[in-house]
N, C-alpha and C positions, 0 to 999 in steps of 0.2 A: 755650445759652450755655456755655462752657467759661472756667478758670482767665484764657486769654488774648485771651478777649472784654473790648470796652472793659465797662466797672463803673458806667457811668451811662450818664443821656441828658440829652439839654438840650432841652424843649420851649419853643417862642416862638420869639422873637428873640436871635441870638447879640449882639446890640448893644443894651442894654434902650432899650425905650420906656417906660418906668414907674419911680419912683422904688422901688417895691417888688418886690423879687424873694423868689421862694420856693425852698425847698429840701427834699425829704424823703428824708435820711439811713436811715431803718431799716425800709423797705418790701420792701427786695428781696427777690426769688423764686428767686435765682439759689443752687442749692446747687451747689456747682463737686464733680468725681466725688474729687477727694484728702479732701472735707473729710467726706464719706459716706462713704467708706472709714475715716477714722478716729473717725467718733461711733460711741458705744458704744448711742446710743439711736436709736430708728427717726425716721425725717425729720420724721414728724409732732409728734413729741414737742420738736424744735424751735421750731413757729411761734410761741411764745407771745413769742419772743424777735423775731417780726417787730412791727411798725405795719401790721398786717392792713391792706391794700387804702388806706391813708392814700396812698397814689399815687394810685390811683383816685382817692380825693374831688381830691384836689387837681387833677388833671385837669379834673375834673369842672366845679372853678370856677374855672376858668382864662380871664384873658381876655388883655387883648395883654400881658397880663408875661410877664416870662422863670422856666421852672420848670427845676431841676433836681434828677434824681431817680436816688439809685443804684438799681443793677441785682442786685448781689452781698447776698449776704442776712449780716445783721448777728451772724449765727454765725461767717460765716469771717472777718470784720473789722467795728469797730464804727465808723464815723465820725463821733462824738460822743466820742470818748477822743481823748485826745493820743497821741503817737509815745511817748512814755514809760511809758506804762500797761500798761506788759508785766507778765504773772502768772507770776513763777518757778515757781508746781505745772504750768503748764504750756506753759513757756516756754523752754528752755533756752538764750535767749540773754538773758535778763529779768536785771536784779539783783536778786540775793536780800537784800530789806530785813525791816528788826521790824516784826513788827506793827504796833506805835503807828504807823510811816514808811509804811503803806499809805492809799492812800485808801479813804472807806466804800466806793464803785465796787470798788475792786480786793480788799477785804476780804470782798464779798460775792457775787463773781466775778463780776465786771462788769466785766472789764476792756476792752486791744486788742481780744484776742479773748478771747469769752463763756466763763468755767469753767465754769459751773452754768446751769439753767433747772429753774426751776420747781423748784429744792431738790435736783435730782438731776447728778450728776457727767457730762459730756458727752462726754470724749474717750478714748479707749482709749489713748494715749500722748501723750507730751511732743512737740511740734513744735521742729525744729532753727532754731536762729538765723537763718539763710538761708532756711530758707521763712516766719518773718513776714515778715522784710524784702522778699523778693520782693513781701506782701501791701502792707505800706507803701509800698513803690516804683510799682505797678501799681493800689492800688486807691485806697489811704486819699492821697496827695498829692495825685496828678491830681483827685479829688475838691476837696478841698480849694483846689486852687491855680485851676478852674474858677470855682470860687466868689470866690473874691478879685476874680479878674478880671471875672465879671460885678457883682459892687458897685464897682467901681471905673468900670466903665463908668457903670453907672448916676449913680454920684457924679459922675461929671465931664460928666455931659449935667445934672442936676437939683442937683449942689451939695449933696446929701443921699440916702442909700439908705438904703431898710429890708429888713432881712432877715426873712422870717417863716418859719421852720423847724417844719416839721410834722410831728408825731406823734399818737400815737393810744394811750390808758390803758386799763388795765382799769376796769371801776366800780370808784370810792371806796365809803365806807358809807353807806348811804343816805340820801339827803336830804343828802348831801353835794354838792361842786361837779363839772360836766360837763365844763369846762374849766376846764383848768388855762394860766393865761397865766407864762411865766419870762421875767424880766427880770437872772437875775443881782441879787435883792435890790438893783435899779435901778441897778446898775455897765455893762448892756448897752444899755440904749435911755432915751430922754426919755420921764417920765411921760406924756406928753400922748398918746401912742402907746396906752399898755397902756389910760390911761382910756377913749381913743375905740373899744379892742377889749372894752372892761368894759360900755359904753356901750350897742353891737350885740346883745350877748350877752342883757342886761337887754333890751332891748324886746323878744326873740325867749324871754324869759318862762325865760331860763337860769343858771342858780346857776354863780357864777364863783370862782374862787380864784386868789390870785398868790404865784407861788412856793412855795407847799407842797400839795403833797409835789414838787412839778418846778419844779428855777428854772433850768431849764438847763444846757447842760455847757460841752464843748468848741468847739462851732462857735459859742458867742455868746461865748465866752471870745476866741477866736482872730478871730473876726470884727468883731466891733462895735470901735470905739469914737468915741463920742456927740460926747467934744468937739471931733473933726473933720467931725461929720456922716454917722457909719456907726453906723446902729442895728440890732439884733439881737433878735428876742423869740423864746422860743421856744411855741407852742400844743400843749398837751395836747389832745384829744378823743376821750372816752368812747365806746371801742368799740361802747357797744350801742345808739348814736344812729344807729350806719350801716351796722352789721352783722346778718347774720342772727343768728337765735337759738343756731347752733352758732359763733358769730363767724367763719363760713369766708369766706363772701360774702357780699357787696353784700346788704342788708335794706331793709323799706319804706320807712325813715325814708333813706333813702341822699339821693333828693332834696332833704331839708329841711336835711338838714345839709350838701350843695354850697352851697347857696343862703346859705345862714349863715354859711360861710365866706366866697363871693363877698362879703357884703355888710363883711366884717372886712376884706378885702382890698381894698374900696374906701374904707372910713372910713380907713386907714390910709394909702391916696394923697392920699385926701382932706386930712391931716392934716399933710401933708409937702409938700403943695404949695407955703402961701406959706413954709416954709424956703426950700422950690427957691428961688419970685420974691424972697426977699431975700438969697440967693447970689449974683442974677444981675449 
């Protein structure tokens, strides 16, 4: 895949039959040869900035929803940032703001696109105004504008869509929570959602947490909102439920944790359905 490959896929149905649709923004694998050419660090030294194989599982527990899933890996563009989250150290068409005016994301180079990984500086030079925008134009909208359209489909068939945006964390501290559910400190979805995915987790004997350390970003900012009947969550899940021991690949537990998802993915149809029949 190259710069001017399409930057996702759409598994399922282009016209949802499910009031829930899924999304995984930060799985890609795709290093396009400009953005290799300008890290200062070897490829590998990037992955940690992917949701290792979080495509995969979600694949995995897919059934007649509609999944979309980029293709472009979350170094050359992040699509959980807004169009504004340009980093003037390495942005030359960014506004140069104060400190205080940064967000923690962009303060901690986290921004469009990724300054840092894993503590260390990523690019060998400032990208020109016209090659983000190119990224914006080709990667990050058509993303996004996909995704509109499929909750909107879904809305207008069920009167209600949820969106569940999948990622994938490092381990917390121990004896801490495996997933993490973000609701936007409940600005993005109706309780009734997060508790039926608190609900799954707990019978499946799994320590849960909502919104901290992840309540979500952009795509449940831009996506959801509730009082029209567009809900948004976003799921964390603990790398080392589904990966190998070097977190490259797919690991034992990969199974248990499709399956745990499917069944979140169902309580969460489950849960939206009499919205739908009192839409209709």
């Amino acid at each position: 895949m190259t710069a001017g490959d399409p930057s996702f896929s759409l598994h399922g149905p282009a016209d949802p039959v499910s009031p829930v649709v899924l999304s995984v923004p930060h799985a890609g694998r795709d290093y396009p040869l400009p953005l290799r050419a300008a890290s200062r660090l070897p490829l590998a030294a990037l992955l940690p900035l992917e949701d290792r194989h979080a495509d995969t599982l979600a694949l995995a527990a897919l059934g007649s929803e509609t999944l979309l899933v980029a293709q472009r890996a979350r170094a050359w563009i992040d699509l959980n940032r807004a169009e504004h989250e340009r980093d003037s150290r390495v942005d030359e068409g960014a506004a140069i703001l104060p400190e205080g005016a940064l967000s923690p994301k962009l303060r901690s180079g986290l921004g469009l696109v990724p300054r840092r990984v894993s503590g260390a500086e990523l690019w060998r030079r400032r990208f020109a105004d016209e090659e983000i925008r190119a990224r914006i134009e080709h990667d990050h909208r058509p993303y996004h504008t996909a995704l509109a359209g499929l909750l909107a489909a879904a809305h207008a068939r069920f009167g209600v869509a949820v969106l569940l945006d999948i990622h994938s964390m490092p381990p917390l501290a121990t004896g801490s929570a495996r997933i993490v559910i973000g609701d936007r400190f409940g600005r993005s979805a109706a309780s009734r959602f997060v508790a039926r995915i608190e609900g799954v987790a707990h019978a499946a004997r799994m320590r849960t947490a909502v919104n901290t350390p992840y309540a979500g970003g952009h795509i449940l900012d831009r996506h959801a909102d509730p009082a029209r009947g567009l809900h948004a969550i976003q799921i964390e899940i603990d790398r080392t439920l589904y990966l190998d021991r070097k977190r490259d690949a797919v690991g034992s537990g990969f199974g248990a944790t499709a399956a745990l998802l499917r069944r979140i993915v169902d309580a969460v149809a489950d849960e939206a359905m009499p919205l739908a029949a009192a839409a209709e």
